[in-house]
C-alpha positions in Angstrom: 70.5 70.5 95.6 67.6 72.1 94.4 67.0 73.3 90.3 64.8 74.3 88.1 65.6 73.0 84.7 63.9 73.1 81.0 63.9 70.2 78.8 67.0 71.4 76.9 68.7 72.2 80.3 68.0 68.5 80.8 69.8 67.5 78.1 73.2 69.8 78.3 73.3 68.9 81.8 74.1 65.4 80.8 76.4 66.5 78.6 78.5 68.6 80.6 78.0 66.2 83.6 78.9 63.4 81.1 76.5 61.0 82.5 74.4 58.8 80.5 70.6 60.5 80.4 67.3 60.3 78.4 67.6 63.0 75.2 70.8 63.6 74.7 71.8 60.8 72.2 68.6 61.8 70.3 69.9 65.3 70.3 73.7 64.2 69.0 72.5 61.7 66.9 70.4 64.4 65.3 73.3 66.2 63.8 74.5 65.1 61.0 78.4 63.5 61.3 80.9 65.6 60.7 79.1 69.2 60.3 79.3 71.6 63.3 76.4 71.8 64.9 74.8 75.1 65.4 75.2 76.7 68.6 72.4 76.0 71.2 70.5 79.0 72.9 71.8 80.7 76.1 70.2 78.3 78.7 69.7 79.9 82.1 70.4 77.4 85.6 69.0 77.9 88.8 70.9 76.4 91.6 70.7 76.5 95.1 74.4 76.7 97.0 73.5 77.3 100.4 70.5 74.7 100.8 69.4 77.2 104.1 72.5 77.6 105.5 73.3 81.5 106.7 77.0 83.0 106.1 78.7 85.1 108.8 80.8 87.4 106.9 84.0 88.5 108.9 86.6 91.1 108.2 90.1 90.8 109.5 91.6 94.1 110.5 94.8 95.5 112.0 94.3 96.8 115.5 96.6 99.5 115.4 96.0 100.9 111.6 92.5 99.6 110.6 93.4 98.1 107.7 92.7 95.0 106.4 95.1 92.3 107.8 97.1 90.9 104.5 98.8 87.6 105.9 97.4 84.4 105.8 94.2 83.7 108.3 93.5 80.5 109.7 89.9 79.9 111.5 88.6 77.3 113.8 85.4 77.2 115.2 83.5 75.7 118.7 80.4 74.6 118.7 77.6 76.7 121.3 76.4 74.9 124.9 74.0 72.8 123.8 77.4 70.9 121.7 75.4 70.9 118.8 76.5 71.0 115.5 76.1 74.8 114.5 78.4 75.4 111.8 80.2 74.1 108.9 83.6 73.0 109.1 85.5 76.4 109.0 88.7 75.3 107.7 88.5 75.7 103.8 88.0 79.5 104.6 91.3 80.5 105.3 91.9 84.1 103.9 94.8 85.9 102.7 92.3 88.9 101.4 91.1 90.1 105.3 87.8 88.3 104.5 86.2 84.7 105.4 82.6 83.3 106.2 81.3 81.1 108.7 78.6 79.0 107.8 75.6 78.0 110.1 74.2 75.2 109.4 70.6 74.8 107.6 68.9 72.9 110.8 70.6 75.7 113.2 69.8 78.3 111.3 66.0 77.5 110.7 65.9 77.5 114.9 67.6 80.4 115.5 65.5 83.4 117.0 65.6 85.9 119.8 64.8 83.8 122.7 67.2 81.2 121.2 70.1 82.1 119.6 72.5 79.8 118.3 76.1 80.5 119.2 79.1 79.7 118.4 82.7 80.6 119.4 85.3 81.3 116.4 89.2 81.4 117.0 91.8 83.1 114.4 95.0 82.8 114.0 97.5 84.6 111.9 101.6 84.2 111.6 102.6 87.6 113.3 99.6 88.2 115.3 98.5 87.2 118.8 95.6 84.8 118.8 92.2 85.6 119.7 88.4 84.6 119.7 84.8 85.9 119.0 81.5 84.9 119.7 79.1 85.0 117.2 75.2 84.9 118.3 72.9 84.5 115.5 68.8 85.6 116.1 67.5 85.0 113.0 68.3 88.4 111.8 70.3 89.7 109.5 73.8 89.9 110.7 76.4 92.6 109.8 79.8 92.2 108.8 81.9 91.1 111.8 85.0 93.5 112.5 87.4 91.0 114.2 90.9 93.7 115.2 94.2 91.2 115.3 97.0 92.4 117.8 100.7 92.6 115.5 103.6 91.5 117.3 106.1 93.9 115.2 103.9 96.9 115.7 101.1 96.8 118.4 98.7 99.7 119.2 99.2 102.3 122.4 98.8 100.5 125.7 100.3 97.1 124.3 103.6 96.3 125.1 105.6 93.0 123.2 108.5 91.2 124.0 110.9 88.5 122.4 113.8 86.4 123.6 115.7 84.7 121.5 118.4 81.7 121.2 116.1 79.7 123.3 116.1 75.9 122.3 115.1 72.3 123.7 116.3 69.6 123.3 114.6 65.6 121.8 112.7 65.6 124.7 111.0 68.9 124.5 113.5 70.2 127.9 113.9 73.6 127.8 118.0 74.7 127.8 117.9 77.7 129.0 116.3 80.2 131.5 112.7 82.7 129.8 112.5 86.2 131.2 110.7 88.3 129.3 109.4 91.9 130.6 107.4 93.9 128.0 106.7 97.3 129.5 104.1 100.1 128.0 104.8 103.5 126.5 101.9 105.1 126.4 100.7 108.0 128.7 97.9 106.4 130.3 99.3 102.9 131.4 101.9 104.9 133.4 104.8 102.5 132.5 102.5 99.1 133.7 104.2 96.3 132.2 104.0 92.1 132.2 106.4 89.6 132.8 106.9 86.1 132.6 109.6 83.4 133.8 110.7 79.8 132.8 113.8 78.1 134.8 116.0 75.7 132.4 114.6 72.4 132.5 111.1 72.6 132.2 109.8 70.8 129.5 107.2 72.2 127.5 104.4 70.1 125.5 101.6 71.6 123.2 97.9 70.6 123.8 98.5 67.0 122.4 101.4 66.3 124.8 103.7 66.8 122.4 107.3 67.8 123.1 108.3 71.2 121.4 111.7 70.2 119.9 114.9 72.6 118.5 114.6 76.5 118.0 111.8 78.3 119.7 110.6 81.6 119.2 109.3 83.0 122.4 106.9 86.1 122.8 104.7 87.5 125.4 102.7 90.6 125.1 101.1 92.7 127.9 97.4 94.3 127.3 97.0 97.4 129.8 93.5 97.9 130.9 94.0 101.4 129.5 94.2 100.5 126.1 91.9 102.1 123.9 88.9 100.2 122.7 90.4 97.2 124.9 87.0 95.2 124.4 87.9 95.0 120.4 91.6 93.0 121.1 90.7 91.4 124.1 90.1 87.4 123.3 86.5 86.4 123.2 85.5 90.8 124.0 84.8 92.0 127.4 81.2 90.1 127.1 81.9 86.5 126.2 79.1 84.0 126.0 80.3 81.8 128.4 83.1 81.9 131.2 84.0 78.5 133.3 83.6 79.1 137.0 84.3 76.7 139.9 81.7 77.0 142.4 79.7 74.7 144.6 82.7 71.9 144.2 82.3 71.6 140.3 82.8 73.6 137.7 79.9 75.9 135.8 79.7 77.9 132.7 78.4 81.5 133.4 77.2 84.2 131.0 78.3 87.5 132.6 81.0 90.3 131.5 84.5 91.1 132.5 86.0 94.2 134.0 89.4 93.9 133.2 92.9 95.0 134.7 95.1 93.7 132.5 96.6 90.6 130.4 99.0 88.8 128.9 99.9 86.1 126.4 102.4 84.4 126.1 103.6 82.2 122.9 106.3 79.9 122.5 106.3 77.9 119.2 109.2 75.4 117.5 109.8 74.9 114.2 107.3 72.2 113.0 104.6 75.1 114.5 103.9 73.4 117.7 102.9 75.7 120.2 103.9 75.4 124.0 100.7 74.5 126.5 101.4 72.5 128.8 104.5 72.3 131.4 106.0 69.6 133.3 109.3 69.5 135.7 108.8 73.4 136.6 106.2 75.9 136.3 106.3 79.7 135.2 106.0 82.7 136.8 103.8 85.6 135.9 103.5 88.9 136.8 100.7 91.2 135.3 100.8 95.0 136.5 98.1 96.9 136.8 98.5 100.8 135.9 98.0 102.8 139.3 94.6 104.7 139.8 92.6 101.8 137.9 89.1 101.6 139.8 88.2 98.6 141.3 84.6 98.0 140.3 84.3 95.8 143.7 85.1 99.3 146.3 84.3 101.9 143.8 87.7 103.4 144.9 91.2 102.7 143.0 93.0 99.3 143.3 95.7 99.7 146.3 97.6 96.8 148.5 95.9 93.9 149.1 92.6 94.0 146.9 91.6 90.5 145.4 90.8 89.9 141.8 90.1 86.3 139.8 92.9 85.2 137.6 92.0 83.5 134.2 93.2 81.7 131.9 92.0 81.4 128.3 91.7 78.0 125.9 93.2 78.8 122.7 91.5 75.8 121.1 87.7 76.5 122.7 88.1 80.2 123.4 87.1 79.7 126.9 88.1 81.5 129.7 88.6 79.5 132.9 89.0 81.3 136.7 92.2 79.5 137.6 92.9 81.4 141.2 92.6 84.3 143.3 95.3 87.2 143.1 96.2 89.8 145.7 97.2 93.1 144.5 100.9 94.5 145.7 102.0 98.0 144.6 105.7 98.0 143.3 108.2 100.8 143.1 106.5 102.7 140.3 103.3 102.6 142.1 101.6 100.2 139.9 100.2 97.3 141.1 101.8 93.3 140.7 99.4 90.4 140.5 102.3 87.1 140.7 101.3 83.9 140.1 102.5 80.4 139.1 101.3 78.6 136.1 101.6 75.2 135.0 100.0 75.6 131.2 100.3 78.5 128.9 97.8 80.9 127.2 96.1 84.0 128.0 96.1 85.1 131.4 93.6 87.5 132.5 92.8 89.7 135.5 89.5 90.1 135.7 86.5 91.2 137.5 83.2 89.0 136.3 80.0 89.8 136.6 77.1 87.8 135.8 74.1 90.0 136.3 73.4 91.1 133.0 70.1 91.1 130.1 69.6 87.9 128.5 69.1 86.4 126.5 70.5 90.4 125.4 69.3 94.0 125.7 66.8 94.7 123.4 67.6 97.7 120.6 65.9 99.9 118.7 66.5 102.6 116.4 64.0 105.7 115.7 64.3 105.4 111.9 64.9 102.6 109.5 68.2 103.1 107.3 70.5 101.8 104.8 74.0 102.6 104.4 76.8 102.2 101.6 79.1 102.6 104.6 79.1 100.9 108.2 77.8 103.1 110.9 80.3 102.8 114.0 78.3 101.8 117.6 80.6 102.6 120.5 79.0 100.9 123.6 80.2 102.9 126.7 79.9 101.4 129.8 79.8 103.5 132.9 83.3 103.4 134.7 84.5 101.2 132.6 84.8 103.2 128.4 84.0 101.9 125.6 83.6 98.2 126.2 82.9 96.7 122.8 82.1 98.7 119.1 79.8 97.4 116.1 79.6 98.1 112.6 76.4 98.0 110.6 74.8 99.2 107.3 71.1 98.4 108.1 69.1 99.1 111.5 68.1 95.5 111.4 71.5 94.4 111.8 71.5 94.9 115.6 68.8 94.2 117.5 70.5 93.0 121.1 73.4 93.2 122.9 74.0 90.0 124.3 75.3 89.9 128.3 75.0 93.5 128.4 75.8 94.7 132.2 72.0 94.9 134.1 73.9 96.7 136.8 75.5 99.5 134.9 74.6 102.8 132.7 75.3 102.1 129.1 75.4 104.8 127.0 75.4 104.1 123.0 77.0 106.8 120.6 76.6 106.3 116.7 79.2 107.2 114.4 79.4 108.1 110.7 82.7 108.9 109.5 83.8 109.6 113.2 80.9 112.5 113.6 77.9 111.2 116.3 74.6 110.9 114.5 72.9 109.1 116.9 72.9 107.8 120.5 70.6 106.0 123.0 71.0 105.5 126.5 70.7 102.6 129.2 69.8 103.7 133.0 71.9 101.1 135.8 69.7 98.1 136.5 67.7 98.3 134.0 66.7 96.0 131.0 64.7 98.2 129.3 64.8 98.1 125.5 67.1 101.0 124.4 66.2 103.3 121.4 69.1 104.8 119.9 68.0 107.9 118.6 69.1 109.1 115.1 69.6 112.9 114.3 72.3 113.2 112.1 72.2 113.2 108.6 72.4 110.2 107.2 74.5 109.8 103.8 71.6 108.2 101.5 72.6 105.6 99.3 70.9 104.3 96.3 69.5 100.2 96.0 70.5 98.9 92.7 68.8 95.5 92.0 71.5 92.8 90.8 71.3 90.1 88.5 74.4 87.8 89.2 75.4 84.7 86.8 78.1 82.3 86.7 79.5 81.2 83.0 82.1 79.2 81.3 84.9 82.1 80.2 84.7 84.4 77.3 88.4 83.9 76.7 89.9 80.5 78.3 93.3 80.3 79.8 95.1 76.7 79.0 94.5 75.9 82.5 90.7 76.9 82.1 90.5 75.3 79.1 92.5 71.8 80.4 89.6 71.8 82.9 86.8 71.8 80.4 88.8 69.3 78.3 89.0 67.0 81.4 85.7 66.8 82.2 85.4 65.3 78.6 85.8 61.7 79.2 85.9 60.3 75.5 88.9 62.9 74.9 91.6 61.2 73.9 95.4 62.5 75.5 96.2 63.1 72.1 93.2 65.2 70.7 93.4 67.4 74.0 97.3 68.0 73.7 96.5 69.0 70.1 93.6 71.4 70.8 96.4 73.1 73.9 99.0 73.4 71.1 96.5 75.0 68.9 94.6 77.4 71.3 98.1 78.4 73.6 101.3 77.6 71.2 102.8 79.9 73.7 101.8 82.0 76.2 99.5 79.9 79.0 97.7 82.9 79.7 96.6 84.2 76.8 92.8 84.1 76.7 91.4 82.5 73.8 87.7 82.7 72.7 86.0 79.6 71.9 83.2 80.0 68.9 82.1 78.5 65.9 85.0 78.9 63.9 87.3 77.7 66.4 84.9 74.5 66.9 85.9 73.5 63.0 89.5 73.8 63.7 89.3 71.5 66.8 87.1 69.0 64.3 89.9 69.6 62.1 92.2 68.1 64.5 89.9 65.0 64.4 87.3 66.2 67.7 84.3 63.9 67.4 80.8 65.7 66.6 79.6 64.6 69.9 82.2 66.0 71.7 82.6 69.6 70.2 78.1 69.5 71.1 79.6 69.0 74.7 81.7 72.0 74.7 79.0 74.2 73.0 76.6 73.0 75.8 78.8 74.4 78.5 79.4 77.8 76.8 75.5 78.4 76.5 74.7 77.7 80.4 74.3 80.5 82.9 74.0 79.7 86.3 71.9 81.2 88.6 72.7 80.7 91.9 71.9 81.2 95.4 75.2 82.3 97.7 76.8 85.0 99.6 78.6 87.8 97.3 81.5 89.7 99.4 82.9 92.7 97.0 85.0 95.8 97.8 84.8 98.9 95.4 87.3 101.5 94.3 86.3 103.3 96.9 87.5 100.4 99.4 83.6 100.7 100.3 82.3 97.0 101.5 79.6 95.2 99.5 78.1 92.0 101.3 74.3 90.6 99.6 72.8 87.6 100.0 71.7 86.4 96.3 68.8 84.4 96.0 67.6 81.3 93.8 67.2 83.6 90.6 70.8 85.1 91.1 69.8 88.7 92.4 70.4 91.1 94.7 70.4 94.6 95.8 73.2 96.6 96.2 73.9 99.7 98.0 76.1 102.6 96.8 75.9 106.5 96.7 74.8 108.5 93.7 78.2 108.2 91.7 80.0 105.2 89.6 82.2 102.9 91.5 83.7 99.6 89.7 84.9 96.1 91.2 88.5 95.9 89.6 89.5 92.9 88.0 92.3 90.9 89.3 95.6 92.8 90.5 98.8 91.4 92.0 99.1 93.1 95.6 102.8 93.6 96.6 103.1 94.6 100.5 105.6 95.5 102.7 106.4 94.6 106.4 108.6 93.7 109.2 108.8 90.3 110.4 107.7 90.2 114.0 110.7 87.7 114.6 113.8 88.6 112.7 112.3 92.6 112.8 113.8 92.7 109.3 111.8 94.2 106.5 110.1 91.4 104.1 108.5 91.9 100.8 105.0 89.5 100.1 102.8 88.7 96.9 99.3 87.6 96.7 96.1 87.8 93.9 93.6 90.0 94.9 90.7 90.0 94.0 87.1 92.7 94.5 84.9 90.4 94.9 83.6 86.9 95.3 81.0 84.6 95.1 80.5 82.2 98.2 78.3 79.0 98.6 78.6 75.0 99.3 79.2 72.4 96.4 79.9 68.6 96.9 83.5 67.4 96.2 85.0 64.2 94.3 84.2 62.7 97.3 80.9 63.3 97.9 81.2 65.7 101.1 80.2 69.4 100.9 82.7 72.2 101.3 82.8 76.0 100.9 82.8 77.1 97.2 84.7 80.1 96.4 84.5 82.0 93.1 86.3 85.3 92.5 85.8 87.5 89.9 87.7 87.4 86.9 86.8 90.7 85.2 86.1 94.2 85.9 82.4 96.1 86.4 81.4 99.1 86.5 78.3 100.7 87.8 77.5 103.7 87.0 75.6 106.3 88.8 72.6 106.1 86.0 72.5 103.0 86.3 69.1 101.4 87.7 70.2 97.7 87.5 73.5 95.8 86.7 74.9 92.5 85.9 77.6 90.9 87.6 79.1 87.5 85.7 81.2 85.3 86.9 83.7 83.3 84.8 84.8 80.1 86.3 85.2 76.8 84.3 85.4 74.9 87.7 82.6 76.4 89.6 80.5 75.9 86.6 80.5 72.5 86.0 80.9 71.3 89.7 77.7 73.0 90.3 76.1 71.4 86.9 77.6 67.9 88.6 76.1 68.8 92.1 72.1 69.4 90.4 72.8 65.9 88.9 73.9 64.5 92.0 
């Protein structure tokens, strides 16, 4: 890790590191035994927590409200073509606040550019909510925050349908005791009634990706995505342009870059008790049938879908993100006058009818914009594919944030409309076979925001909790059990978390409790350090406005915010309620919240670097008059494992 460090720095960072180093006994041994010694100068430490690598900041929202998903997110991550390692191990960023990064690595990161992106595929998860996948392509650019919309199960937007069965159970050998059916059937207007439906005879026994058998209760689900759903490029897995599709063609199979035109899908979950979920089946197969609503154009006659028109059938890899062509489906019209696709299947997942097209802009379609801006909100970009609607949307605060859109469709008009607070204030325009670079012209007002430069530090608490202060009492090796059970009994004779302020006159009462000279210099080192460091800082205002900076080696960065005070809260206990998608009873949750956060990469007892997260512990305010500010954050832990990680 790289620091800067003074001679004094030197010497309290091998005291509060509590390794044997050059100074410090001539420092201790200085003070006479038995007198406090007088509290050293602020010291200021410059540390480095990302060591190059880039954060992809994501956002986790509902797809039917828009607001931020509150149950607990779990993230995995695939690495791009090329196999490479592009990213750090994703799974210390679960989230139960709707926010997570990815990390690129250093090495992939310094590569990245236009003409070679690095990719990577990442797949979310949430108890409640149909999985799903994005691909993330980084150019070198700065890169906005990613809106990824989840799918609820209890309460899905218009033009998704969801159904359950319960009382469905195997047995020790993972064979299923009863017959699936499962129909779920749309409401809205525009899907005219289209609905999916899937099948599993008794006997069948179902295995997760592992080969392991799915034992006892199961709780079944499918769900049915009409074409006609609104925005149906923001919930469908992986969006209507993934990366890469799997093809089979010329007797093996290929990955393609191209983009889907979709008719409809479906997933279906079945999971037991220990949270194995159902992929493969032996002894029997299922049967799916995915309607598509009647009138739906088929992209390959330029007329609507009727009897006997083709389209590929996919499937999608929960664990790679991937979608696979699996067959060739033929198009019957049923009673309604919607259109069946039936099928047999022999794993489970995602299925998909799709249209794919591969001729599109790489590596993207370049973008422009006619004027540079800054935002303290998102702008919306709705990208509108001729015959098709709005195919995918972006959010972004700065005109550097989009650049390209990757496997745009060479073959078709793309119109883009901007978005402030739902009004268009901008818009470009693509012609049909064209890869021209598109600017997207803006002539609306803009809502002007105002750059405040940031200085952000890291410190020991003001007032320690016992927990806090067990922590910094820890890390004091020649602590006896006994002097740090007395100092706990003196600082928190009751209440655990009561803050209590550590100063001079509270360092004679701990020598009064028989704290060696040497060890109360050791605390006093600590409380005069301020970190600096390099990291990510995620925060959301009381205005629920989104603040995402990249702080640099001297701790600062800019903010953006209109001409009027807004505040990061301190900690709050959220209370929510909701229905579980299962039982469909009502259910009441907890969980700390907190505004914002400081993000980065520190080495562990182990030696091995993982994601660093430190939330903030008290309230700020900024007010409008304000040309600067100061944002501290007061963590005990994060402090000295970063002072540990510069010694390292």
């Amino acid at each position: 890790m790289k620091f800067k460090l003074s001679t004094v720095t030197c010497s309290i960072l091998c005291a509060t590191t509590l390794v044997a180093c050059g100074g410090t006994d001539d420092i201790i041994d200085a003070i006479i035994d038995k007198v406090l010694p007088p509290m050293p100068e602020e010291t200021i430490v410059t540390a480095d927590l990302n060591q190059g690598r880039v954060a992809i900041p994501l956002e986790f929202i509902d797809a039917k409200t828009g607001q931020i998903v509150q149950e607990k997110i779990s993230l995995h991550a695939e690495d791009d073509i090329a196999q490479s390692n592009v990213y750090e191990d994703p799974t210390q960023q679960n989230s139960q606040n709707g926010y997570a990064y990815i990390y690129l690595t250093a090495d992939a990161a310094k590569s990245a550019s236009s003409n070679k992106p690095v990719k990577l595929r990442v797949i979310i998860s949430a108890d409640g909510y149909f999985t799903t996948s994005t691909d993330i392509i980084y150019t070198g650019h700065p890169i906005s925050l990613q809106k990824i919309s989840l799918v609820s199960k209890a309460a899905p937007p218009a033009g998704i349908a969801v159904a359950l069965q319960k009382d469905v159970k195997t047995d020790t050998s993972g064979k299923l005791l009863k017959d699936i059916q499962l129909t779920a059937k749309t409401t809205d207007v525009a899907s005219k009634g289209a609905a999916a439906s899937f099948s599993l005879a008794a006997n069948t026994i179902l295995k997760d990706e592992k080969g392991q058998a799915l034992i006892g209760d199961l709780k079944v689900s499918i769900g049915y995505f009409s074409p006609k759903t609104e925005n149906i490029g923001a919930v469908f897995p992986g969006g209507l342009n993934p990366d890469q599709v799997k093809v089979f063609e010329n007797n093996q199979w290929q990955l393609q870059q191209g983009y889907f035109v979709t008719a409809g899908l479906m997933a279906v979950d079945i999971t037991d008790a220990q949270g194995r979920k159902a992929h493969l089946l032996s002894n029997g197969q299922g049967t799916m049938t995915i309607q598509t609503p009647a009138g739906l154009l088929n992209p390959e006659t330029n007329l609507p879908v009727k009897d006997g028109d083709t389209i590929p059938v996919w499937s999608h890899s929960e664990t790679t993100g991937l979608w696979q062509q699996e067959l060739v489906g033929k198009f019957k019209q049923n009673a309604q006058g919607n259109f069946d696709v039936s099928y047999q299947v022999s794993h489970l997942s995602y299925w998909n009818l799709d249209w794919h097209y591969s001729r599109v802009c790489s590596p993207a379609l370049p973008i422009t914009f006619n004027k540079q801006f800054n935002t303290h909100q998102p702008l919306k970009i709705e990208v509108d594919i001729a015959n098709i609607g709005v195919y995918n949307t972006f959010y972004v605060k700065n005109s550097n944030e989009f650049k390209g859109l990757s496997n745009a469709p060479q073959d078709r008009a793309i119109t883009f409309k901007v978005k402030q607070n739902n009004t268009v204030v901008g818009q470009g325009y693509k012609a049909a076979n064209s890869c021209n670079t598109v600017n997207i012209n803006i002539t609306g007002q803009l809502q002007t925001s105002r750059e405040i430069p940031t200085q952000v530090y890291i410190t020991a608490p003001k007032g320690f909790t016992k927990a806090e202060l067990s922590i910094l009492l820890d890390n004091i090796s020649s602590l006896s059990s006994a002097e740090k059970t007395a100092i706990l009994k003196l600082t928190h004779p009751s209440d655990p978390n009561a803050k209590f302020s550590i100063n001079q006159n509270t360092l004679k009462k701990f020598m009064d409790l028989g704290v060696d000279v040497k060890e109360i210099a050791l605390i006093q080192a600590v409380l005069s350090i301020k970190i600096q460091a390099n990291g990510y800082f995620f925060g959301t205002d009381s205005f629920n406005n989104n603040h995402a900076a990249y702080v640099n080696d001297q701790g600062k960065m800019t903010l953006f915010a209109l001409q009027q005070d807004f505040s990061f809260n301190a900690p709050k206990t959220i209370t929510y309620n909701t229905v579980n998608w299962w039982t469909q009873q009502p259910e009441t949750y907890s969980y700390q919240q907190y505004s914002a956060s400081l993000h980065g990469y520190t080495k562990n007892a182990q030696g091995y670097y993982q994601s660093t997260y430190i939330p903030l512990k008290n309230a700020v305010t900024i007010k409008k008059t304000d040309t600067q500010a100061t944002i501290i954050f007061e963590d005990i832990s994060a402090l000295q494992q970063i002072m540990k990680n510069i010694k390292k």
